[in-house]
C-alpha positions in Angstrom: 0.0 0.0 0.0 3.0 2.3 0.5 4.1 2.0 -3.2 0.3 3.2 -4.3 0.5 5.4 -1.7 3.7 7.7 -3.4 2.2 6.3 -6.7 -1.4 8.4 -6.1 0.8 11.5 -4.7 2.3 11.7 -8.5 -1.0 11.2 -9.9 -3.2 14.4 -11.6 -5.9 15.2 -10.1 -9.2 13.3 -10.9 -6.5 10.0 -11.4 -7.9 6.9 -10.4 -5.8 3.2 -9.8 -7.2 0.5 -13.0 -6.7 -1.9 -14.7 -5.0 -4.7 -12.5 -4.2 -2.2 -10.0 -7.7 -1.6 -9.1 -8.7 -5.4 -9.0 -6.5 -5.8 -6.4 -7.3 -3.3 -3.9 -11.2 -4.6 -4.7 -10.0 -7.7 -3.5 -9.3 -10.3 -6.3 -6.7 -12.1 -6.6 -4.4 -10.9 -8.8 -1.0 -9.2 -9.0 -1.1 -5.2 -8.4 1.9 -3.7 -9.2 3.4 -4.8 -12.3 3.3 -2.4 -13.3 1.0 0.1 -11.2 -1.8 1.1 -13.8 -3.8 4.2 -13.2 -5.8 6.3 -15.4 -5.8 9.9 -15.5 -8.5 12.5 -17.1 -7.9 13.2 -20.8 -6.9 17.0 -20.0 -4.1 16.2 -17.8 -1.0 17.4 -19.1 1.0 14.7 -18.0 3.1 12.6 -20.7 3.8 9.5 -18.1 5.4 8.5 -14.8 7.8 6.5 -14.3 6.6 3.0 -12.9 3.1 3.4 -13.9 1.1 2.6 -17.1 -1.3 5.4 -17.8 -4.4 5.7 -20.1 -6.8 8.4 -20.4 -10.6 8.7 -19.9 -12.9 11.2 -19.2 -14.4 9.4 -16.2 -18.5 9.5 -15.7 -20.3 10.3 -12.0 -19.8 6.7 -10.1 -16.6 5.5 -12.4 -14.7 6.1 -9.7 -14.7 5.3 -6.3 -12.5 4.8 -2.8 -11.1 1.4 -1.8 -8.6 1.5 0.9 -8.4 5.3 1.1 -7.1 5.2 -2.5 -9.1 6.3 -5.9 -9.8 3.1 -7.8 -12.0 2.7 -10.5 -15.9 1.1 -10.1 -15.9 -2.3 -10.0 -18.1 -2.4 -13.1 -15.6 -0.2 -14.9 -12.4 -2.3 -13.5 -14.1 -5.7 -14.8 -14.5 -3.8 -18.4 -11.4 -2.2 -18.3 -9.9 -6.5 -17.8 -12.4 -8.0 -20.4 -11.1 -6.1 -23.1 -7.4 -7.0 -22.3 -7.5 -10.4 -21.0 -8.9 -13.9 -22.4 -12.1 -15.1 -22.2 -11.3 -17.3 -19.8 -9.3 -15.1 -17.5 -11.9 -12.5 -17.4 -14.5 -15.1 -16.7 -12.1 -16.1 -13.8 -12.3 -12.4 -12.3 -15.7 -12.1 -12.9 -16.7 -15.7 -10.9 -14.4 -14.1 -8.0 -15.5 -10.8 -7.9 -19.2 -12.2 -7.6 -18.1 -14.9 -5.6 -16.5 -12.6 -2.9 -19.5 -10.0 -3.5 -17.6 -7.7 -4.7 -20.5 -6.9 -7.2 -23.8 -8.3 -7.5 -25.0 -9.6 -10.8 -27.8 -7.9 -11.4 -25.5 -4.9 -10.9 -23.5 -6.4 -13.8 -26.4 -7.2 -15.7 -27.6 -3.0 -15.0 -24.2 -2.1 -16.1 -24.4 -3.7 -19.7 -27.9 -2.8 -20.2 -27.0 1.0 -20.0 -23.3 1.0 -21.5 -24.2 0.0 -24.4 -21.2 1.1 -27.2 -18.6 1.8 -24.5 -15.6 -0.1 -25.0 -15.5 -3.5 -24.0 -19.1 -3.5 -23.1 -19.8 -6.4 -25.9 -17.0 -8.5 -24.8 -18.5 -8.0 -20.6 -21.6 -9.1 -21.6 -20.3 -12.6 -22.7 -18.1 -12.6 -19.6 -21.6 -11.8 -17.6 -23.5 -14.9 -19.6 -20.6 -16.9 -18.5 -20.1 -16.0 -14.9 -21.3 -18.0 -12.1 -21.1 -16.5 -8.8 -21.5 -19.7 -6.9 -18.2 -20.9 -7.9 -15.5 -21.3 -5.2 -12.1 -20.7 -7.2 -10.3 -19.7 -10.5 -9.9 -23.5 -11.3 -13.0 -24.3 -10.8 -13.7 -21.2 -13.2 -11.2 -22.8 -15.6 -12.8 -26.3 -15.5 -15.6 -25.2 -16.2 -15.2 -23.1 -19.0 -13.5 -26.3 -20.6 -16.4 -28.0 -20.7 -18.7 -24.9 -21.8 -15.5 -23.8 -24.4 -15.4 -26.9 -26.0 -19.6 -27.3 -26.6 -21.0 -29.2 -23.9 -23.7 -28.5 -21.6 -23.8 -25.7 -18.5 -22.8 -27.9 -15.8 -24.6 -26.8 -12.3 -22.4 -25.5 -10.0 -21.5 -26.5 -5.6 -24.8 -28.3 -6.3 -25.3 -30.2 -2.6 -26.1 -33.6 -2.6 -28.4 -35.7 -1.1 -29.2 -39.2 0.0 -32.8 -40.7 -0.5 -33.2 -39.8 3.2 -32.7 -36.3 2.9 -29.1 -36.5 4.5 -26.4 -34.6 3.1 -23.9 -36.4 1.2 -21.5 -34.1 -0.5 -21.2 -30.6 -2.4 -19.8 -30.8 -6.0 -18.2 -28.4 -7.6 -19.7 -28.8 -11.1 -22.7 -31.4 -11.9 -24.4 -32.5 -14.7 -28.0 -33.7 -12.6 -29.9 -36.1 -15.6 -26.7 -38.0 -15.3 -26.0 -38.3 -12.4 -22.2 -37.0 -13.1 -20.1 -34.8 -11.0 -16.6 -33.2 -11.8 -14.4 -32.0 -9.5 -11.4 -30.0 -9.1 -8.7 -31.4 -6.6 -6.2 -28.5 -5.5 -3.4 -28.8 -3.1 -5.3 -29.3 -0.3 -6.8 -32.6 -1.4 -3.1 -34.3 -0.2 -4.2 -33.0 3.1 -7.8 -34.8 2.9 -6.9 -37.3 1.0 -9.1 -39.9 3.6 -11.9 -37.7 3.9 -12.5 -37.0 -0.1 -12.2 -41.0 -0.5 -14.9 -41.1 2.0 -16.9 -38.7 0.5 -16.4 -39.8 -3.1 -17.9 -43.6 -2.1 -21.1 -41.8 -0.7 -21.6 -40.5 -3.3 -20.8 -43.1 -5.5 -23.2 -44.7 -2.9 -26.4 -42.4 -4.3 -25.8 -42.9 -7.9 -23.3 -40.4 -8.5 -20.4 -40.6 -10.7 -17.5 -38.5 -10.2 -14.7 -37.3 -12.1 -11.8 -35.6 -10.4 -9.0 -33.2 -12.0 -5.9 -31.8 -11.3 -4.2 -28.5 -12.3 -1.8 -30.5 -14.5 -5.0 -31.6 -16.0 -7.0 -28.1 -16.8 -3.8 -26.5 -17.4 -1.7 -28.9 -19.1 -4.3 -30.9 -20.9 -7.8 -29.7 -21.2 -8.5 -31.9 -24.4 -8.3 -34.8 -22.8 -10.8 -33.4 -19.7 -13.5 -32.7 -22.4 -12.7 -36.0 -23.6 -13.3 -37.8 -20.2 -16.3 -35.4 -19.6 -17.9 -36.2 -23.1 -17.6 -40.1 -22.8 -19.1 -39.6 -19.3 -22.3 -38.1 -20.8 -24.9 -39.7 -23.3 -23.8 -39.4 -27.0 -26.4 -37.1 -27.9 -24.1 -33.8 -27.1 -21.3 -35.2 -29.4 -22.0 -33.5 -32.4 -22.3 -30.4 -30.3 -18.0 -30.7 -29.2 -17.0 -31.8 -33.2 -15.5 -28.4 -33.1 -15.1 -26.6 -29.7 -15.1 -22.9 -29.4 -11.6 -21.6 -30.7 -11.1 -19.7 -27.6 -10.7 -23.8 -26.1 -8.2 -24.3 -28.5 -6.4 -20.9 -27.3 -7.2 -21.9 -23.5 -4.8 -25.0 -24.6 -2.1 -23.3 -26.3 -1.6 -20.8 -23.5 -0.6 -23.5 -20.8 0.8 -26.0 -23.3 4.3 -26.8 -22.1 
Protein backbone atom coordinates (compact mmCIF):
# COMPACT_ATOMS: atom_id res chain seq x y z
CA UNK A 1 0.00 0.00 0.00
CA UNK A 2 2.98 2.34 0.52
CA UNK A 3 4.07 2.03 -3.21
CA UNK A 4 0.27 3.17 -4.32
CA UNK A 5 0.46 5.37 -1.73
CA UNK A 6 3.72 7.70 -3.45
CA UNK A 7 2.18 6.30 -6.74
CA UNK A 8 -1.40 8.41 -6.10
CA UNK A 9 0.80 11.47 -4.72
CA UNK A 10 2.34 11.68 -8.54
CA UNK A 11 -0.97 11.16 -9.94
CA UNK A 12 -3.20 14.42 -11.59
CA UNK A 13 -5.90 15.18 -10.10
CA UNK A 14 -9.20 13.33 -10.87
CA UNK A 15 -6.49 10.04 -11.41
CA UNK A 16 -7.89 6.94 -10.39
CA UNK A 17 -5.78 3.23 -9.78
CA UNK A 18 -7.16 0.48 -12.96
CA UNK A 19 -6.68 -1.89 -14.71
CA UNK A 20 -4.99 -4.74 -12.46
CA UNK A 21 -4.20 -2.18 -9.95
CA UNK A 22 -7.65 -1.56 -9.08
CA UNK A 23 -8.75 -5.43 -9.01
CA UNK A 24 -6.48 -5.84 -6.41
CA UNK A 25 -7.31 -3.28 -3.93
CA UNK A 26 -11.18 -4.58 -4.71
CA UNK A 27 -10.03 -7.70 -3.51
CA UNK A 28 -9.30 -10.31 -6.29
CA UNK A 29 -6.66 -12.10 -6.60
CA UNK A 30 -4.39 -10.85 -8.81
CA UNK A 31 -1.03 -9.16 -9.01
CA UNK A 32 -1.11 -5.16 -8.45
CA UNK A 33 1.89 -3.71 -9.20
CA UNK A 34 3.37 -4.75 -12.29
CA UNK A 35 3.28 -2.41 -13.33
CA UNK A 36 0.97 0.08 -11.17
CA UNK A 37 -1.81 1.07 -13.83
CA UNK A 38 -3.81 4.18 -13.23
CA UNK A 39 -5.82 6.27 -15.43
CA UNK A 40 -5.84 9.90 -15.55
CA UNK A 41 -8.52 12.46 -17.06
CA UNK A 42 -7.95 13.17 -20.78
CA UNK A 43 -6.93 17.04 -20.04
CA UNK A 44 -4.09 16.18 -17.82
CA UNK A 45 -0.98 17.43 -19.13
CA UNK A 46 0.99 14.66 -17.99
CA UNK A 47 3.05 12.63 -20.71
CA UNK A 48 3.81 9.52 -18.12
CA UNK A 49 5.42 8.52 -14.80
CA UNK A 50 7.82 6.46 -14.32
CA UNK A 51 6.62 3.01 -12.86
CA UNK A 52 3.14 3.38 -13.94
CA UNK A 53 1.13 2.59 -17.14
CA UNK A 54 -1.28 5.41 -17.84
CA UNK A 55 -4.43 5.72 -20.14
CA UNK A 56 -6.80 8.42 -20.44
CA UNK A 57 -10.63 8.73 -19.90
CA UNK A 58 -12.92 11.21 -19.19
CA UNK A 59 -14.42 9.41 -16.21
CA UNK A 60 -18.53 9.48 -15.68
CA UNK A 61 -20.27 10.26 -12.00
CA UNK A 62 -19.82 6.69 -10.13
CA UNK A 63 -16.62 5.50 -12.38
CA UNK A 64 -14.66 6.11 -9.72
CA UNK A 65 -14.75 5.28 -6.30
CA UNK A 66 -12.53 4.78 -2.78
CA UNK A 67 -11.10 1.44 -1.76
CA UNK A 68 -8.57 1.53 0.87
CA UNK A 69 -8.43 5.33 1.08
CA UNK A 70 -7.06 5.18 -2.47
CA UNK A 71 -9.08 6.35 -5.89
CA UNK A 72 -9.84 3.14 -7.76
CA UNK A 73 -12.05 2.71 -10.55
CA UNK A 74 -15.90 1.11 -10.12
CA UNK A 75 -15.95 -2.31 -10.02
CA UNK A 76 -18.08 -2.45 -13.09
CA UNK A 77 -15.64 -0.20 -14.90
CA UNK A 78 -12.39 -2.34 -13.49
CA UNK A 79 -14.06 -5.68 -14.83
CA UNK A 80 -14.49 -3.84 -18.35
CA UNK A 81 -11.35 -2.25 -18.28
CA UNK A 82 -9.89 -6.51 -17.85
CA UNK A 83 -12.38 -8.05 -20.39
CA UNK A 84 -11.06 -6.07 -23.14
CA UNK A 85 -7.38 -6.99 -22.26
CA UNK A 86 -7.55 -10.37 -21.02
CA UNK A 87 -8.92 -13.95 -22.42
CA UNK A 88 -12.12 -15.08 -22.21
CA UNK A 89 -11.35 -17.31 -19.79
CA UNK A 90 -9.32 -15.14 -17.54
CA UNK A 91 -11.88 -12.51 -17.38
CA UNK A 92 -14.52 -15.09 -16.70
CA UNK A 93 -12.13 -16.10 -13.84
CA UNK A 94 -12.30 -12.40 -12.32
CA UNK A 95 -15.74 -12.12 -12.88
CA UNK A 96 -16.66 -15.66 -10.86
CA UNK A 97 -14.43 -14.11 -7.96
CA UNK A 98 -15.51 -10.83 -7.90
CA UNK A 99 -19.15 -12.18 -7.57
CA UNK A 100 -18.11 -14.94 -5.56
CA UNK A 101 -16.51 -12.64 -2.93
CA UNK A 102 -19.53 -10.02 -3.53
CA UNK A 103 -17.63 -7.69 -4.69
CA UNK A 104 -20.53 -6.92 -7.21
CA UNK A 105 -23.76 -8.32 -7.45
CA UNK A 106 -25.02 -9.60 -10.84
CA UNK A 107 -27.81 -7.95 -11.39
CA UNK A 108 -25.51 -4.87 -10.89
CA UNK A 109 -23.54 -6.37 -13.83
CA UNK A 110 -26.37 -7.15 -15.71
CA UNK A 111 -27.63 -3.02 -14.98
CA UNK A 112 -24.21 -2.08 -16.13
CA UNK A 113 -24.36 -3.69 -19.71
CA UNK A 114 -27.90 -2.83 -20.17
CA UNK A 115 -27.02 1.03 -19.96
CA UNK A 116 -23.30 1.02 -21.54
CA UNK A 117 -24.21 -0.03 -24.43
CA UNK A 118 -21.22 1.10 -27.18
CA UNK A 119 -18.63 1.79 -24.52
CA UNK A 120 -15.65 -0.07 -24.97
CA UNK A 121 -15.48 -3.48 -23.98
CA UNK A 122 -19.14 -3.51 -23.11
CA UNK A 123 -19.79 -6.37 -25.93
CA UNK A 124 -16.99 -8.55 -24.82
CA UNK A 125 -18.48 -8.02 -20.62
CA UNK A 126 -21.61 -9.05 -21.61
CA UNK A 127 -20.33 -12.60 -22.73
CA UNK A 128 -18.15 -12.55 -19.64
CA UNK A 129 -21.61 -11.81 -17.63
CA UNK A 130 -23.54 -14.93 -19.63
CA UNK A 131 -20.60 -16.92 -18.51
CA UNK A 132 -20.13 -15.99 -14.94
CA UNK A 133 -21.28 -17.95 -12.14
CA UNK A 134 -21.08 -16.52 -8.78
CA UNK A 135 -21.51 -19.74 -6.87
CA UNK A 136 -18.16 -20.90 -7.86
CA UNK A 137 -15.49 -21.25 -5.18
CA UNK A 138 -12.14 -20.67 -7.21
CA UNK A 139 -10.26 -19.74 -10.54
CA UNK A 140 -9.87 -23.49 -11.34
CA UNK A 141 -12.96 -24.35 -10.84
CA UNK A 142 -13.67 -21.22 -13.20
CA UNK A 143 -11.17 -22.79 -15.59
CA UNK A 144 -12.79 -26.30 -15.52
CA UNK A 145 -15.62 -25.25 -16.21
CA UNK A 146 -15.18 -23.11 -18.96
CA UNK A 147 -13.53 -26.26 -20.63
CA UNK A 148 -16.39 -28.02 -20.66
CA UNK A 149 -18.74 -24.89 -21.80
CA UNK A 150 -15.48 -23.81 -24.42
CA UNK A 151 -15.43 -26.91 -26.03
CA UNK A 152 -19.59 -27.28 -26.55
CA UNK A 153 -20.95 -29.18 -23.86
CA UNK A 154 -23.69 -28.55 -21.59
CA UNK A 155 -23.79 -25.72 -18.51
CA UNK A 156 -22.81 -27.89 -15.81
CA UNK A 157 -24.58 -26.85 -12.33
CA UNK A 158 -22.43 -25.52 -10.00
CA UNK A 159 -21.51 -26.45 -5.63
CA UNK A 160 -24.82 -28.32 -6.26
CA UNK A 161 -25.26 -30.25 -2.56
CA UNK A 162 -26.12 -33.62 -2.62
CA UNK A 163 -28.39 -35.70 -1.06
CA UNK A 164 -29.24 -39.22 -0.05
CA UNK A 165 -32.80 -40.69 -0.46
CA UNK A 166 -33.15 -39.84 3.23
CA UNK A 167 -32.65 -36.35 2.93
CA UNK A 168 -29.09 -36.52 4.45
CA UNK A 169 -26.41 -34.63 3.07
CA UNK A 170 -23.91 -36.41 1.20
CA UNK A 171 -21.53 -34.13 -0.47
CA UNK A 172 -21.20 -30.58 -2.36
CA UNK A 173 -19.80 -30.81 -5.98
CA UNK A 174 -18.16 -28.41 -7.59
CA UNK A 175 -19.70 -28.76 -11.08
CA UNK A 176 -22.68 -31.42 -11.88
CA UNK A 177 -24.38 -32.55 -14.72
CA UNK A 178 -27.97 -33.66 -12.61
CA UNK A 179 -29.87 -36.10 -15.58
CA UNK A 180 -26.66 -38.00 -15.34
CA UNK A 181 -26.02 -38.30 -12.36
CA UNK A 182 -22.16 -37.04 -13.09
CA UNK A 183 -20.12 -34.78 -11.01
CA UNK A 184 -16.62 -33.16 -11.84
CA UNK A 185 -14.45 -32.03 -9.53
CA UNK A 186 -11.35 -30.04 -9.08
CA UNK A 187 -8.66 -31.39 -6.63
CA UNK A 188 -6.20 -28.49 -5.51
CA UNK A 189 -3.38 -28.78 -3.14
CA UNK A 190 -5.28 -29.35 -0.34
CA UNK A 191 -6.79 -32.57 -1.35
CA UNK A 192 -3.11 -34.26 -0.16
CA UNK A 193 -4.17 -32.96 3.13
CA UNK A 194 -7.82 -34.75 2.89
CA UNK A 195 -6.90 -37.32 1.02
CA UNK A 196 -9.13 -39.85 3.56
CA UNK A 197 -11.93 -37.71 3.94
CA UNK A 198 -12.51 -37.00 -0.09
CA UNK A 199 -12.20 -40.96 -0.52
CA UNK A 200 -14.88 -41.13 1.97
CA UNK A 201 -16.88 -38.71 0.52
CA UNK A 202 -16.39 -39.85 -3.13
CA UNK A 203 -17.88 -43.57 -2.06
CA UNK A 204 -21.12 -41.85 -0.73
CA UNK A 205 -21.57 -40.52 -3.32
CA UNK A 206 -20.80 -43.12 -5.53
CA UNK A 207 -23.16 -44.68 -2.93
CA UNK A 208 -26.41 -42.40 -4.29
CA UNK A 209 -25.76 -42.91 -7.89
CA UNK A 210 -23.29 -40.41 -8.46
CA UNK A 211 -20.43 -40.59 -10.71
CA UNK A 212 -17.55 -38.46 -10.23
CA UNK A 213 -14.70 -37.31 -12.13
CA UNK A 214 -11.75 -35.62 -10.36
CA UNK A 215 -9.01 -33.22 -11.99
CA UNK A 216 -5.94 -31.83 -11.33
CA UNK A 217 -4.19 -28.47 -12.27
CA UNK A 218 -1.80 -30.47 -14.52
CA UNK A 219 -5.03 -31.63 -16.02
CA UNK A 220 -6.99 -28.12 -16.84
CA UNK A 221 -3.82 -26.51 -17.39
CA UNK A 222 -1.71 -28.95 -19.08
CA UNK A 223 -4.27 -30.93 -20.87
CA UNK A 224 -7.81 -29.74 -21.18
CA UNK A 225 -8.53 -31.87 -24.39
CA UNK A 226 -8.31 -34.79 -22.84
CA UNK A 227 -10.81 -33.39 -19.73
CA UNK A 228 -13.52 -32.69 -22.42
CA UNK A 229 -12.67 -35.99 -23.64
CA UNK A 230 -13.33 -37.84 -20.21
CA UNK A 231 -16.32 -35.36 -19.62
CA UNK A 232 -17.91 -36.19 -23.08
CA UNK A 233 -17.56 -40.09 -22.82
CA UNK A 234 -19.13 -39.65 -19.34
CA UNK A 235 -22.32 -38.14 -20.84
CA UNK A 236 -24.89 -39.73 -23.31
CA UNK A 237 -23.82 -39.42 -26.99
CA UNK A 238 -26.35 -37.08 -27.86
CA UNK A 239 -24.15 -33.78 -27.05
CA UNK A 240 -21.28 -35.23 -29.43
CA UNK A 241 -22.00 -33.46 -32.36
CA UNK A 242 -22.34 -30.39 -30.34
CA UNK A 243 -17.98 -30.65 -29.19
CA UNK A 244 -17.01 -31.84 -33.20
CA UNK A 245 -15.47 -28.36 -33.08
CA UNK A 246 -15.09 -26.63 -29.71
CA UNK A 247 -15.07 -22.89 -29.37
CA UNK A 248 -11.59 -21.64 -30.70
CA UNK A 249 -11.07 -19.66 -27.58
CA UNK A 250 -10.73 -23.78 -26.09
CA UNK A 251 -8.25 -24.27 -28.46
CA UNK A 252 -6.37 -20.85 -27.26
CA UNK A 253 -7.20 -21.94 -23.55
CA UNK A 254 -4.79 -24.96 -24.63
CA UNK A 255 -2.12 -23.29 -26.27
CA UNK A 256 -1.56 -20.78 -23.52
CA UNK A 257 -0.55 -23.52 -20.77
CA UNK A 258 0.84 -26.03 -23.34
CA UNK A 259 4.32 -26.77 -22.15
Amino acid sequence: MDMLEAARRRLPPGSAFSGLTAAWLHGLDVPPCSPIEATIPYEARVSGRSGIALRRTSFAPGDVVTVREQPTTAMTLTLTDLCRRLSLVEAVVLADAALHKRLIRMEQLTTWVASSAGRHGIKRLRRVVDLAEPATESQMETRLRMILVLGGLPRPKVQVPIHDAGGRFVGRLDLYYESHRLGVEYDGSTHRDSIAQDNQRQNRLLGVGVRLLRFTAADVLGDPKSVLFQVRGMLTTEFAGKIARPDRRLREFAGKFAS
